[in-house]
C-alpha positions in Angstrom: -39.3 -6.2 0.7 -37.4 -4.1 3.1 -38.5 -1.5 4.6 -37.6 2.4 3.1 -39.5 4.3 6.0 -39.1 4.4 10.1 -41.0 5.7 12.6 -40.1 8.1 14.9 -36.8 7.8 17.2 -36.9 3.9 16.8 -35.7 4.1 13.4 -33.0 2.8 12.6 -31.0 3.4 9.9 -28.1 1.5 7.3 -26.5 2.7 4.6 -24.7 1.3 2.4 -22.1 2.9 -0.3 -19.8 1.9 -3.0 -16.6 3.6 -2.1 -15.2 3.0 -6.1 -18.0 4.8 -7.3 -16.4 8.0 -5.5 -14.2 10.2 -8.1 -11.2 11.9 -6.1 -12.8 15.6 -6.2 -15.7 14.3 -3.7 -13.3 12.1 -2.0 -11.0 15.1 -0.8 -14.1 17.1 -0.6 -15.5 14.5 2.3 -11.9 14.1 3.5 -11.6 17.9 4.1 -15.1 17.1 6.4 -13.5 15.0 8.5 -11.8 15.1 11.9 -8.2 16.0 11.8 -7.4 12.1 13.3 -9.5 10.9 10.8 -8.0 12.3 7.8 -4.9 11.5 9.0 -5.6 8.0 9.4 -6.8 8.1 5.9 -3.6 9.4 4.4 -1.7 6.1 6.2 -3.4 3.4 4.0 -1.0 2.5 1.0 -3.7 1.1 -1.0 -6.4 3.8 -2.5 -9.6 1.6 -1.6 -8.5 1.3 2.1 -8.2 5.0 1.8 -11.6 5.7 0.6 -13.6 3.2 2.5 -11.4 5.2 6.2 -13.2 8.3 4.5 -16.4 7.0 3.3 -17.9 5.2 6.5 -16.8 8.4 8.6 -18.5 10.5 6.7 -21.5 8.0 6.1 -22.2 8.8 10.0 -22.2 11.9 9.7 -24.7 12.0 6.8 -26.6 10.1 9.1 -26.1 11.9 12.5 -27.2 15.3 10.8 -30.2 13.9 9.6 -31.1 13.6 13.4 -29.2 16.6 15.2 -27.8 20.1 14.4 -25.4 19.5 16.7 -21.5 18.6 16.1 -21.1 14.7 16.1 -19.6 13.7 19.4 -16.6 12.9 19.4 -15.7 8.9 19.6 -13.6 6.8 21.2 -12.9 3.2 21.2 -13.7 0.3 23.4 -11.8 -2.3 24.9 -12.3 -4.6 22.6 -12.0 -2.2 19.6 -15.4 -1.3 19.0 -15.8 2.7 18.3 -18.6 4.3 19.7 -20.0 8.1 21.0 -17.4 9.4 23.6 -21.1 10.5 25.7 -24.8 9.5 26.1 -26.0 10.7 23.0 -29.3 8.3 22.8 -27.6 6.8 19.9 -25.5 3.9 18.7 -23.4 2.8 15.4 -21.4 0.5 13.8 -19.7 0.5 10.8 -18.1 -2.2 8.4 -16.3 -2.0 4.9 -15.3 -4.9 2.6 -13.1 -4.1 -0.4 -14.9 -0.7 -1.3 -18.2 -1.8 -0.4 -18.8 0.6 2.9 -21.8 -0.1 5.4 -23.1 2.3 8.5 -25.7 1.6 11.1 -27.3 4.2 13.7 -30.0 2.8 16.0 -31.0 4.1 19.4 -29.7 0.8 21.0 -26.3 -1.0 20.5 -26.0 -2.5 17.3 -23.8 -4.3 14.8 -23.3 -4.1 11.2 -21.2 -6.4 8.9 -21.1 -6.3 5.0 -19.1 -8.7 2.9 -18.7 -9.8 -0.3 -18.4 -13.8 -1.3 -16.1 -15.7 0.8 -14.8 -18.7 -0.6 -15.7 -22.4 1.3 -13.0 -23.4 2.9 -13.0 -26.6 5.4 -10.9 -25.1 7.7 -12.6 -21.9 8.1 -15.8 -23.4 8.5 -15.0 -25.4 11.5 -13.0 -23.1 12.8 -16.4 -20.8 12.9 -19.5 -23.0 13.0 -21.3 -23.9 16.1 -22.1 -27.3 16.4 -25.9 -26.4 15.2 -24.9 -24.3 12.2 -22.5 -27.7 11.0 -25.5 -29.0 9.0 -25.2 -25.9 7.0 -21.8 -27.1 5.8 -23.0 -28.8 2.2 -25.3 -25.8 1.4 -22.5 -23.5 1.9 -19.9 -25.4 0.0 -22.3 -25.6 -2.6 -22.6 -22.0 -2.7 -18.5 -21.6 -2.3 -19.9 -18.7 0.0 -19.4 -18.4 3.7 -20.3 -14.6 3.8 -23.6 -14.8 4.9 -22.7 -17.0 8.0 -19.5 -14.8 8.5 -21.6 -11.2 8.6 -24.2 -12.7 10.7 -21.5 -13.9 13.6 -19.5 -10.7 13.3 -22.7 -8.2 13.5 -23.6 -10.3 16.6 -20.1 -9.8 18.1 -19.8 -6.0 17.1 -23.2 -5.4 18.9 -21.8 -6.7 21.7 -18.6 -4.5 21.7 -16.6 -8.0 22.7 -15.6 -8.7 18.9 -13.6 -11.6 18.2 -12.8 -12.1 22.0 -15.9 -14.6 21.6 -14.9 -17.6 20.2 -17.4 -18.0 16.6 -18.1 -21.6 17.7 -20.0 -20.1 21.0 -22.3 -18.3 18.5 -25.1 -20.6 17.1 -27.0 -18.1 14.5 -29.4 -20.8 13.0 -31.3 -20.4 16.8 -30.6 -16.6 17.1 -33.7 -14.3 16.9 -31.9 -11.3 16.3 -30.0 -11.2 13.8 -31.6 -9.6 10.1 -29.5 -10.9 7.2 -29.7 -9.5 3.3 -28.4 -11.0 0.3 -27.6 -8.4 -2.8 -26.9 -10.3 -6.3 -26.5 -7.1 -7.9 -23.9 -6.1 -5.9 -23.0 -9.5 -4.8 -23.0 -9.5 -0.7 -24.5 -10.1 2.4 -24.8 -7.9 5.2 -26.4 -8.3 8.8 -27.5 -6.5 11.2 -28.4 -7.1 14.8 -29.7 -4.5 17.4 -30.0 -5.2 21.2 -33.7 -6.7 22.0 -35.0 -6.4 19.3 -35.8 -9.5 17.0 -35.1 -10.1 13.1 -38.9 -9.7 12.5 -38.7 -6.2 14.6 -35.7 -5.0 13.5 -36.6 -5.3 9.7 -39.9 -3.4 10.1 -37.4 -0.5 12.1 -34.9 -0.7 9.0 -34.4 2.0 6.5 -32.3 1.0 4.1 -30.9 3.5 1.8 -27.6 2.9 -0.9 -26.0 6.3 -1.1 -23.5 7.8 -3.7 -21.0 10.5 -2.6 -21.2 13.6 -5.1 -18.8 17.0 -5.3 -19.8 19.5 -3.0 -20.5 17.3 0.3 -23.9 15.8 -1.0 -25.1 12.6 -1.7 -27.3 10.9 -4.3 -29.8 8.2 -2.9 -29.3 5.6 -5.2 -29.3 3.3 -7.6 -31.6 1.1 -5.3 -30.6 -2.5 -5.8 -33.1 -5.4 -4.3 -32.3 -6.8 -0.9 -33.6 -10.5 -0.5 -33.8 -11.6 3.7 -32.1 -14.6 4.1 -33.4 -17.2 6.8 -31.5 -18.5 9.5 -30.1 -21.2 7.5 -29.3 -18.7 4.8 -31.7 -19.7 2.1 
């Protein structure tokens, strides 16, 4: 089961939205929400589901931030290494991740990562180009499944948390030892998506976790729901 309810300022929350479920009166209703950079970012995507998902995580944060202040969201800036975060100490953290249209936001009071993804094929290549020696054993399962998403989300949420992204080489990252890193399945939906917050382990971070899907609606609000089952996946992603 995972967990619907936090507990005071260690909760941590994710969200998770279906940006094709969005109808284009809500989407230019968010849109008009959003900083003026951000909307204009928005409007430089040719395709419409890269145009939705640069408007849905945005806003998803600020759902999020104004469940927890009154205040105007600070304003954010990006890392070296491309990671976006609060321009001040704000007591907070977040990460964000889209896939297609399905669109993913995490806020925690420590750094954290967040990566959703739908399947990814097996491919050789890609495998060894990302496995860690100890995670080669999980080849034949994988290839099995023709699904390398699970093993993909868990290395990028680590590398997001970080703020060093893909400057660390995926082979350097062994997440069949790693203690914190939480990983969910979705068959409904079909994909995976991890999560990993500085010190705190899989076990901890999944009784911190509220997980909520949200729906955009016309006027600025969301729908909680539909709720879809999450299954935990194990280190070696059974």
């Amino acid at each position: 089961c995972v967990s619907d309810i936090g507990e005071g300022n260690m909760t941590i929350d994710l969200v998770i939205t279906d940006a094709d479920t969005l109808d284009a009166h809500s989407f230019r209703t968010l849109k008009s929400l959003l900083p003026h950079e951000r909307q204009e970012r928005s409007e430089n995507y040719d395709r419409r589901v890269d145009r939705y998902t640069s408007v849905v995580v945005f806003a998803q944060l600020q759902k999020l931030w104004t469940e927890r202040h009154r205040r105007p969201l600070p304003v954010i800036t990006v890392g070296r290494f491309g990671k976006p975060g609060f321009s001040k100490d704000s007591g907070l953290h977040f990460n964000w991740s889209h896939d297609s249209a399905l669109c993913a936001c995490a806020l925690a009071p420590m750094p954290v990562g967040v990566d959703i993804s739908g399947p990814v094929p097996f491919e050789q290549d890609l495998f060894h180009y990302m496995a860690a020696p100890g995670e080669r054993r999980l080849g034949r399962h994988l290839q099995r499944k023709n699904d390398l998403s699970a093993l993909w989300t868990r290395k990028e949420a680590t590398v997001k948390r970080t703020g060093m992204g893909l400057t660390t080489p995926l082979q350097q990252i062994d997440t069949t030892t790693a203690k914190d890193i939480l990983t969910y399945a979705c068959e409904t939906m079909d994909f995976q998506v991890s999560v990993s917050v500085q010190g705190l382990t899989a076990d901890a971070l999944r009784d911190q976790l509220r997980v909520r899907f949200l729906t955009p609606r016309p006027f600025a609000t969301w729908l909680e729901g539909p709720r879809h089952p999450l299954r935990q996946l194990t280190p070696t992603l059974t």
